[in-house]
N, C-alpha and C positions, 0 to 999 in steps of 0.2 A: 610817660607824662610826669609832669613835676607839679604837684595839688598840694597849696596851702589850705590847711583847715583850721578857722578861729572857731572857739567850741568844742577843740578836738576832745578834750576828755569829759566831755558827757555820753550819753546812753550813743545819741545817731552818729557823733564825731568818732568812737571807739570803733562803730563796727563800718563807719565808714574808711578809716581808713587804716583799720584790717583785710577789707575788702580790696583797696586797690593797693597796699602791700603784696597780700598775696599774689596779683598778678605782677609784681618787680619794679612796681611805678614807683617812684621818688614822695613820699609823703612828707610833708614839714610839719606839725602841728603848732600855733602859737601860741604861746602861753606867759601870765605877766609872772611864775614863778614854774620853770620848765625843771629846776632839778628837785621839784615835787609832783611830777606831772609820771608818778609812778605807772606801771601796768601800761603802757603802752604797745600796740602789739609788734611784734619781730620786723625790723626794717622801717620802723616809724621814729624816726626824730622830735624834740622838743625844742622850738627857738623861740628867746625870748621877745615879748611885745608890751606895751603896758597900755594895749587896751583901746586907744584916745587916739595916740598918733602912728606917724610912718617911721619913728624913729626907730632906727637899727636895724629892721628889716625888707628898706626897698631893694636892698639887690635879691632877697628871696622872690618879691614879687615880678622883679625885670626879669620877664622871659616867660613867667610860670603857667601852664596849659589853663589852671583855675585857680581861681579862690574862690575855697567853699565857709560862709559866714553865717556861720551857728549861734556865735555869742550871742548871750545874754542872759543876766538872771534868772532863775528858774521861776516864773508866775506863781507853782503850785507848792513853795516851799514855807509857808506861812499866810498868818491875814494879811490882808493890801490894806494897812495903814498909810496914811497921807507921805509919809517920809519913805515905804517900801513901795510904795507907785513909783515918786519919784526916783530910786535906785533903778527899779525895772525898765522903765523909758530912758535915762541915764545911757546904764548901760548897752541897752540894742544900739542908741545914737553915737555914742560914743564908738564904739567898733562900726559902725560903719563909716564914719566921718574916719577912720584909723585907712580903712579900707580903700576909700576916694582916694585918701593925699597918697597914698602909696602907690595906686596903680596909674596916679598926676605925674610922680615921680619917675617913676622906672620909663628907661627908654623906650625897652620893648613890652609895650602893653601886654596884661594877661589875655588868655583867649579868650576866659570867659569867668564873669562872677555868678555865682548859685549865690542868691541872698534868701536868710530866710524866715520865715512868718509862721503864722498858726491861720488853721480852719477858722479862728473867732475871727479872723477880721469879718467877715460877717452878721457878726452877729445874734441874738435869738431870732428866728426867725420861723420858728413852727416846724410843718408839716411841708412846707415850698421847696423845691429841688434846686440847688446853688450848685449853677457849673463857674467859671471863670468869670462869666461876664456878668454876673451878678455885682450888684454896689456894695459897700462897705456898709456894719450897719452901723451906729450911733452911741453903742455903749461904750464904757472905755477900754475893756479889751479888743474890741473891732479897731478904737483911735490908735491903743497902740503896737497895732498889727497895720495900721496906713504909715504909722511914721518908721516903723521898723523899714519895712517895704521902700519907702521912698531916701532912708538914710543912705541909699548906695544909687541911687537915680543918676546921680551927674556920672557916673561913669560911662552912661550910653553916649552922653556928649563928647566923650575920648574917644569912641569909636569901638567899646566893648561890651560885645555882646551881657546882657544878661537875665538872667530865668530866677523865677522868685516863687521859692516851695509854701504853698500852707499847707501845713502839715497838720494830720488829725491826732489820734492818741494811737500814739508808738506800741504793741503789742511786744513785750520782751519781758522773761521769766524772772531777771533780776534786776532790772532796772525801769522807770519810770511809772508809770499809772498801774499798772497791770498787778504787783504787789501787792498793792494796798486795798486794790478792789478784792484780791483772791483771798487775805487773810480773814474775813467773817463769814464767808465759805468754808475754811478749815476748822472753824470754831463751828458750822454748825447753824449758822446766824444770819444767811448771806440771801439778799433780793435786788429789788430794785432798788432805786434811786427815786425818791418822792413818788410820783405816778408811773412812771416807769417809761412812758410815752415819748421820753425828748429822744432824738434822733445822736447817734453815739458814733462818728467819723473815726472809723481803725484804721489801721492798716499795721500789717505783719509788718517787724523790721526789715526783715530779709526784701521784700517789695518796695521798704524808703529806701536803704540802702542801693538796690536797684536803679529805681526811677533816679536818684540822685547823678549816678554814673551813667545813663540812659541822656540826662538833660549835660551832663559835660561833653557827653561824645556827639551827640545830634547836633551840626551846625546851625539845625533852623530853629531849635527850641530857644526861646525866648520868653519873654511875658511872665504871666502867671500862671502857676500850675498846682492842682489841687491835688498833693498825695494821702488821698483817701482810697480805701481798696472800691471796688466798681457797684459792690450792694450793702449802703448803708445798713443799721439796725438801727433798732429803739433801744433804751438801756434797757429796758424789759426781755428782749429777746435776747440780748448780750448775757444777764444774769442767768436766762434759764439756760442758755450754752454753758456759762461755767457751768452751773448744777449737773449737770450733765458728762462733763467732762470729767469732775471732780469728782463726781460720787455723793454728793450732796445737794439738799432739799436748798429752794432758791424762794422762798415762800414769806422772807423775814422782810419788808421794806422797811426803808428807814424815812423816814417822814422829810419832807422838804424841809419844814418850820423847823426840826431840831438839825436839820444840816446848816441853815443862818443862822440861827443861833451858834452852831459849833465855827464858822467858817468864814460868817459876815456876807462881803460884798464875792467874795472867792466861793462860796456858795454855787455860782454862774456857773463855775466849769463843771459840777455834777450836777445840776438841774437845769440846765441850759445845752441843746444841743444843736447841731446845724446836719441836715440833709445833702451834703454835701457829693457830689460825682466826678470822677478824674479825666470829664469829657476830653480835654486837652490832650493827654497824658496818652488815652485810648486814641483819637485823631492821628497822633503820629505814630503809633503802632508799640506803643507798651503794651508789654504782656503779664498781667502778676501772675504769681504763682498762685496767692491763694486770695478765695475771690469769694471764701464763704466763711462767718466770724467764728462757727463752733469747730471748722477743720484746721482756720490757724489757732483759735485757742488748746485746741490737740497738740498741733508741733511745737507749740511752745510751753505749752504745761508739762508734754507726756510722760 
């Protein structure tokens, strides 16, 4: 196969398409500054994109099995000031408006586009179980997890297929959430998140990675699909896994009110959580590997 991935050098772009290297598949990665797009892994290239449009790379696109569309700002990398909302919706729209003209362009349509979103389009929504067909909810990380989602929509109108990941919080040892939650555990200092009660959607990499390749190769998968492992947790039950895992007491909460204070309106993403299930995902016969939070927190801490 020949699989463009915009997003390529974040956490799911890297071990994405180390994964379908290793099997001899043609990887492209896009990138608007490629001869920095260091560490890339053996057999993966870097071509240039700037992001917006189709320019310079429709003949990558004419022909290509996927496009897999990862960009965008990272949500969790600062407060969401009025001017870094703007950037974050910016850029999802922009790469996928990149994403349309290209595959408008190219003679031979791709096979298929992975576009993709997070678990918040959802929402807060308590204790309630969100398989697929649940609605979107209201706040604005739910609005811009609709427009991310919908930024690649006219391409079903070309006649190509496509499946759109929300994705929960990525378990990986050096990269993403999973760091920053381990380092007051190491000090010693480590519990819940406010009450501890919000509902906390994982999933092992190794299973995004998976599902990822699982929805390029399945011709019927389409729609939405929630890559959350099969038995949500509370963050409560997630902290006494690390404690557990770690060797250390998980006993230490850190109070809701000093995380808005510390975080603002970005606050949401540790005191807000969605219950989320990969009905979909299980429907067509995905299988994770790990399906319980304190045995992938073992293989990836150990």
């Amino acid at each position: 196969m020949r699989v463009l991935i915009t997003g390529g050098t974040g956490l799911i772009g890297r071990a994405l398409s180390a994964d379908l290297a290793a099997d001899a598949h043609q990887v492209i990665v896009l990138s608007r500054s490629p001869e920095r797009a260091s560490g890339l892994p053996a057999g993966v290239r870097a071509e240039r994109w700037d992001a917006q449009t189709a320019d310079g790379w429709v003949h990558l696109a004419d022909g290509a099995d996927a496009i897999v569309n990862l960009a965008g700002e990272n949500i969790g990398a600062g407060r969401w000031t009025d001017e870094r909302k703007q950037r974050i919706l910016n850029s999802r729209l922009d790469a996928g408006q990149a994403v349309v003209q290209a595959t408008e362009l190219a003679s031979q349509k791709p096979g298929v586009v992975i576009q993709a979103s997070g678990i918040g389009y959802y929402g807060p929504r308590g204790k309630e179980e969100l398989d697929e067909t649940a609605k979107p909810g209201g706040d604005w990380l739910a609005q811009i997890a609709v427009q991310w989602e919908d930024s690649t929509l006219p391409v079903e109108d070309m006649g190509v297929r496509r499946a759109i990941i929300r994705t929960g919080v990525v378990l990986d040892a050096k990269d993403g959430a999973l760091p920053r939650m381990v380092q007051p555990f190491r000090l010693y200092v480590g519990g819940p998140l406010g009450g501890g009660q919000q509902w906390f959607p994982w999933i092992h990499l190794v299973d995004e990675v998976a599902a990822i390749r699982f929805l390029i190769e399945i011709p019927e998968a389409s729609g939405p699909f929630n890559l959350v492992a099969p038995n949500p947790a509370t963050n409560g039950q997630v902290s006494r896994a690390l404690g557990r895992v770690l060797g250390r007491p998980a006993f230490m909460p850190i109070p809701g009110l000093a995380l808005r204070l510390m975080f603002g309106e970005m606050a949401t993403l540790l005191l807000d959580g969605q219950r989320a299930v990969p009905r979909r995902l299980l429907d067509l016969g995905f299988q994770f590997r790990y399906l319980i939070v304190e045995a992938a927190l073992k293989d990836v801490l150990g």
